[in-house]
N, C-alpha and C positions, 0 to 999 in steps of 0.2 A: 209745612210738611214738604219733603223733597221726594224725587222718586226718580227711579231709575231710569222708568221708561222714554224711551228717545220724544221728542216733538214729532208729531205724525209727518210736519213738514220735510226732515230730515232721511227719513226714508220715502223712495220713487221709484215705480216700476216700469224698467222701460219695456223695449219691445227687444227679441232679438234679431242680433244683425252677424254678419259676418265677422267683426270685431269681437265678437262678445259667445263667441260659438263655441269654445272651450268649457266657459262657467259651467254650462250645464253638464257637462263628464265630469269634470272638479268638483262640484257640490253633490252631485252622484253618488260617485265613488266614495267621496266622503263619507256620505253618511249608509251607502250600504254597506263598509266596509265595518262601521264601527257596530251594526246591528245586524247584519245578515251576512249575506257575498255579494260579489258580482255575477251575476248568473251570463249565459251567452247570449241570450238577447238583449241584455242592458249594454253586452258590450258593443252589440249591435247598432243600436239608437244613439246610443250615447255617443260612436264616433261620427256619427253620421247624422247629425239631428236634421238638417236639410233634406237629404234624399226619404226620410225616415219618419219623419215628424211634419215639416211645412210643407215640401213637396205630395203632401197626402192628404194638404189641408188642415194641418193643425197650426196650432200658436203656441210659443213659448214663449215666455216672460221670465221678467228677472227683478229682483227687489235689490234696491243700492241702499246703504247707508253710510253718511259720510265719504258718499262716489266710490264705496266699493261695494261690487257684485258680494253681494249675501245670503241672498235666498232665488230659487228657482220658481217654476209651477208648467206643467204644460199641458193643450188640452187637445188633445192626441184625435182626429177624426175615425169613428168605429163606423161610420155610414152615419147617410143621410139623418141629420137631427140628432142624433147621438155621439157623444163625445167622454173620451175616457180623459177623468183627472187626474195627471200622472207627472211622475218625474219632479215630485213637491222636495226640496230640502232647504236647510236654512243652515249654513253652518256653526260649527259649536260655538263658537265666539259670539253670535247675534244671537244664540237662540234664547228665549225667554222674553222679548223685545216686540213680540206683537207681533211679527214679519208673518206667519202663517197664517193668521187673523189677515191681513192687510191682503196677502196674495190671494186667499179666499175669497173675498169682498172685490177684489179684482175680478177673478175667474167666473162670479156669479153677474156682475156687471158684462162682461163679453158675452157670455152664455144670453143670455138677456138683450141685448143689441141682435147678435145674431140668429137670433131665433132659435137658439138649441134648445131643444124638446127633453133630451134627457142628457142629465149625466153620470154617469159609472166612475167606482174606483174599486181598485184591489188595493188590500192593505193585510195588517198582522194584527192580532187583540194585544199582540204585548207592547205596541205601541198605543199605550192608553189614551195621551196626552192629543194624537193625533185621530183616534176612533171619537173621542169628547169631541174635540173640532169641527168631524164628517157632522155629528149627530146634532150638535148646538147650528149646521147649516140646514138642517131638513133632511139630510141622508139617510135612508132606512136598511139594513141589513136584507139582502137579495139571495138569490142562492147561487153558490160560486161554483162554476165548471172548474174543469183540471186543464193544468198543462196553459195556462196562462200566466202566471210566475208562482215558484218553486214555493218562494217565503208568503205569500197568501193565502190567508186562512183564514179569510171575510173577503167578501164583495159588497158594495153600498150602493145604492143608484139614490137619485133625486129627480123626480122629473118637475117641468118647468112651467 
């Protein structure tokens, strides 16, 4: 029996760097382009992920396959012990591949080193494939304030 899916070894998540500080507006925009918009504060973070994202204490990471940038993940500092899981995509060409399984299993391992007590996400129900994901990690349906992004209409937490 043969099967599609990559060798786990073949895909690697690095860390991000100055080099690599594009991917995350590229995978972005990608994929909110093909499912939502870009709202003004995506375009916000997204040019700026250093002043906006590490500079604030968060982490982003990146999934390579075959040494190219393919998928995203970042976990964005909301305060002390709580971290939002944010800015996930994988693009179309990798997806089906495992890649949000693997960044997930990443993020829950940092989460876990660092001590973070909870973590949050905003997402959409009509991204099924990715509500399945939240929910097969522990995630439980919270209740979602406004005016946190446009296209969400679920909030998840996990605490830890």
């Amino acid at each position: 029996m043969t099967t599609n899916k990559p060798d786990a070894l073949t895909i690697q998540i690095i860390d991000f760097s100055e080099e690599t500080k594009e991917a995350i507006k590229t995978l972005n925009v990608e994929w909110l382009e093909k499912y939502f918009h870009v709202e003004p504060g995506d375009v916000i973070s997204l040019s700026d992920p250093v002043g906006e994202i590490i500079d604030k204490g968060g982490l982003i990471y990146y999934a390579t396959y075959n040494d190219q940038i393919v998928g995203t993940v970042s976990l964005i500092k909301v305060e002390e012990g709580v971290y939002e899981l944010a800015k996930m995509a994988v693009t179309e060409s990798a997806q089906g591949l495992g890649i949000g399984t693997i960044l997930m299993d990443h993020c829950m391992s940092v989460a876990s080193r660092n001590e973070i007590k909870k973590l949050i996400l905003y997402s959409n129900t009509k991204l099924g494939s990715a509500i399945h994901l939240y929910r097969k990690y522990g995630f439980i349906e919270t209740e979602l304030e406004s005016g946190h992004y446009e296209r969400a209409n679920i909030k998840m937490e996990k605490l830890l």
